[in-house]
C-alpha positions, -999 to 999 in steps of 0.1 A, spaced: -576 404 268 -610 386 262 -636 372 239 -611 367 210 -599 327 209 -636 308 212 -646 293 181 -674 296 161 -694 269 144 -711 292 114 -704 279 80 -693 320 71 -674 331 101 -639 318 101 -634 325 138 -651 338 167 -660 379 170 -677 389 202 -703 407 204 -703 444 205 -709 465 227 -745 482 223 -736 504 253 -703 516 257 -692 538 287 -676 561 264 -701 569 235 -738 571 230 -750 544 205 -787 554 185 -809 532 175 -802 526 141 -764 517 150 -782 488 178 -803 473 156 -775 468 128 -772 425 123 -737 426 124 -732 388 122 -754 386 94 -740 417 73 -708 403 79 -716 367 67 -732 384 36 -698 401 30 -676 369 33 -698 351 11 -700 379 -17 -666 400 -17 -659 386 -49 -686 415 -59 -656 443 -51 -634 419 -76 -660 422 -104 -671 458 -99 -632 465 -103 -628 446 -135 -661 467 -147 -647 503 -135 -613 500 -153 -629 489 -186 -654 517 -182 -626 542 -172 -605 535 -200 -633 531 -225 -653 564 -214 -618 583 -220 -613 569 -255 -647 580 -255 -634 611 -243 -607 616 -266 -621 640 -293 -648 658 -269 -652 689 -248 -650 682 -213 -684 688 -192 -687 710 -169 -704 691 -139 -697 720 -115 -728 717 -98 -728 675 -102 -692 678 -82 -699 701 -52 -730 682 -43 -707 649 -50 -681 659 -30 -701 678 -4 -723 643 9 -687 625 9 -673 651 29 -700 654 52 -705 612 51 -664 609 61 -665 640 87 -700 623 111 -682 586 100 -648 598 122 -671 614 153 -686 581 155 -655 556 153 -630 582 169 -645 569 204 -634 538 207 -597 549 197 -592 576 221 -613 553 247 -585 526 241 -557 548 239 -562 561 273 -562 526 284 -528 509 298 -509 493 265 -538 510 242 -518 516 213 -516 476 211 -549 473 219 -562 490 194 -543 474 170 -544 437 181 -574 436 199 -617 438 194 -616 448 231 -642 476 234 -658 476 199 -694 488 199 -724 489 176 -714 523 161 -680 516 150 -691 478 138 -720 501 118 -697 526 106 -672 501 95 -697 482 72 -708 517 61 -672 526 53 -669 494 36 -700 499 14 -687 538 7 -655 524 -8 -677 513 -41 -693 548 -42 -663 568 -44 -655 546 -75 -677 576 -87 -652 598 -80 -630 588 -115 -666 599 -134 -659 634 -128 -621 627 -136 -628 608 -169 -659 637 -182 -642 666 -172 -611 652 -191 -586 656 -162 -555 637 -158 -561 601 -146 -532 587 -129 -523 553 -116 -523 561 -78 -559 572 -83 -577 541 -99 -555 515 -86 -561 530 -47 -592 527 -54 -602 495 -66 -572 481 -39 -584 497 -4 -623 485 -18 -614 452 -28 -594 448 8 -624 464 28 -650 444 13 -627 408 19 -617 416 53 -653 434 68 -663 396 75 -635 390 100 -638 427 114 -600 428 117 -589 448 150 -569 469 134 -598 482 110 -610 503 135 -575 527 128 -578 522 94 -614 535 91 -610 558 117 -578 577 93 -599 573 62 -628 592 74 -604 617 88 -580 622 55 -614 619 31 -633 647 55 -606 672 50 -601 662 17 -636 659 3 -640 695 17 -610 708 -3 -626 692 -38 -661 708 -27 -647 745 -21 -632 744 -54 -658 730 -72 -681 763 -54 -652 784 -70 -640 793 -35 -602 799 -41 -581 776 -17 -547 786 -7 -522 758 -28 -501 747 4 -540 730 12 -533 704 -14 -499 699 2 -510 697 32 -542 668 21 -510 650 5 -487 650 34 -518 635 59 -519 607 33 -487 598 31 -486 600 71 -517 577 63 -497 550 47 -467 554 72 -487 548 102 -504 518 80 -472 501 76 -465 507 112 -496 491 124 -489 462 103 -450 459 114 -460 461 147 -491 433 142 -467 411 123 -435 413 149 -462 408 180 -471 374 160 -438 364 150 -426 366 186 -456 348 201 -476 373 216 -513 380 214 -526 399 184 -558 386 170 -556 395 132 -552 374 105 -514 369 89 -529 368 53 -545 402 58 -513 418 78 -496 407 44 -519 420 24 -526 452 42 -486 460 42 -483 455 9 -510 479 1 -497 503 25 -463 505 17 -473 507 -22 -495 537 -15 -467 552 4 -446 551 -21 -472 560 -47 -483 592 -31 -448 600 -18 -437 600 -53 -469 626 -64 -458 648 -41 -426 650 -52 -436 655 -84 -464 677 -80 -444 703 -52 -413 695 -51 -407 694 -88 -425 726 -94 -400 743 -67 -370 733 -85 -385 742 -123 -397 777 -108 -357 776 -89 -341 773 -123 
């Protein structure tokens, strides 16, 4: 594998990133995606990520405070608010996974892909490096998300606010190292929020959904966080045994950690939420 052990002399860039790719074999890359300055974007993040730390602090306090707030009103509406909210996020996440899915399937198809695409910035182009960054910005957006939670006076859970401000906080540390393995990670988050943005924006048009749709979002996340921690197990066995696998051991730690807690998080909600309405309705 190449372009991955140089080093780099920039006073942001901890290590070398080749280039991308501004024209790949396997996708088309427009204009706006080969002008994007990755170096410099990604500089900007490694010296301000500490942002994501301080935007957390301010979105819990405002959570909480806007339900006390809350406490002894009538919930809004915000029909029309939500299915525009959720209709851009689900359209945003939907074209985000047509334009990073390339380079996955393009390095799956090559021999030892799978490791590839986890280890490796072989093949990464202008679209996915201007998706990612994208991605990484969106993750402070759908803080917005809790607004329509807190206002409409619906139940706020842990698993919501602390996914959050965890998978923006990692993003926005990590973007300046473009970690290899982002590319999977971006590439499932499109895909989960697509299908489940589009869930929240039917219902918010009144369009009945059938329930088992919900249980079907929540099983893809929780396949989510399994294949998470298995890109992280497999990143952290390839280093501990010597191989090649050009991620950073902090942010496999850090990254597993978060996986496996949202696993067990979300495992827990289904449980909860389906299986423990079956066996109430059962007895």
């Amino acid at each position: 594998m190449g372009g991955n052990t140089a080093t780099n002399t920039s006073a942001f860039v901890p290590f070398f990133v080749p280039p991308p790719d501004p024209n790949p074999s396997y996708l088309e890359v427009y204009p706006h995606e080969a002008n994007f300055e990755f170096d410099k974007w990604r500089g900007w993040m490694g010296q301000n990520w500490a942002i994501s730390l301080y935007a957390s602090l301010f979105y819990v306090c405002l959570i909480f405070s806007g339900r006390r707030w809350m406490r002894h009103r009538k919930p809004y509406n915000l029909r029309l608010p939500l299915l525009i909210w959720n209709f851009l996020l689900a359209s945003f996440s939907i074209y985000g996974f047509t334009r990073v899915f390339p380079e996955i399937r393009y390095l799956w198809g090559i021999n030892n892909g799978v490791h590839t695409s986890i280890c490796f910035r072989d093949a990464h182009n202008m679209a996915t490096v201007f998706w990612g960054w994208w991605c990484t910005l969106s993750k402070m957006v759908e803080l917005g998300d809790t607004f329509f939670i807190v206002f409409r006076k619906q139940p706020l859970i842990f698993l919501h606010w602390y996914h959050h401000i965890t998978v923006m906080t990692y993003c926005w540390f990590t973007y300046e190292e473009y970690d290899p393995a982002l590319k999977l990670f971006m590439g499932m988050n499109f895909f989960v929020h697509g299908i489940m943005y589009t869930y929240y924006a039917l219902r918010a048009a009144g369009i009945k959904v059938p329930r088992g749709f919900a249980m079907v979002i929540t099983t893809l996340q929780i396949a989510q966080m399994i294949a998470g921690v298995a890109i992280n197990i497999h990143s952290l066995r390839v280093k501990l045994n010597g191989g090649e696998c050009y991620r950073q051991s902090r942010d496999i730690f850090i990254a597993l950690a978060m996986y496996f807690s949202y696993f067990i998080l979300f495992a827990n909600f289904f449980i909860n939420v389906y299986l423990g309405k079956t066996k109430r309705k059962s007895s």
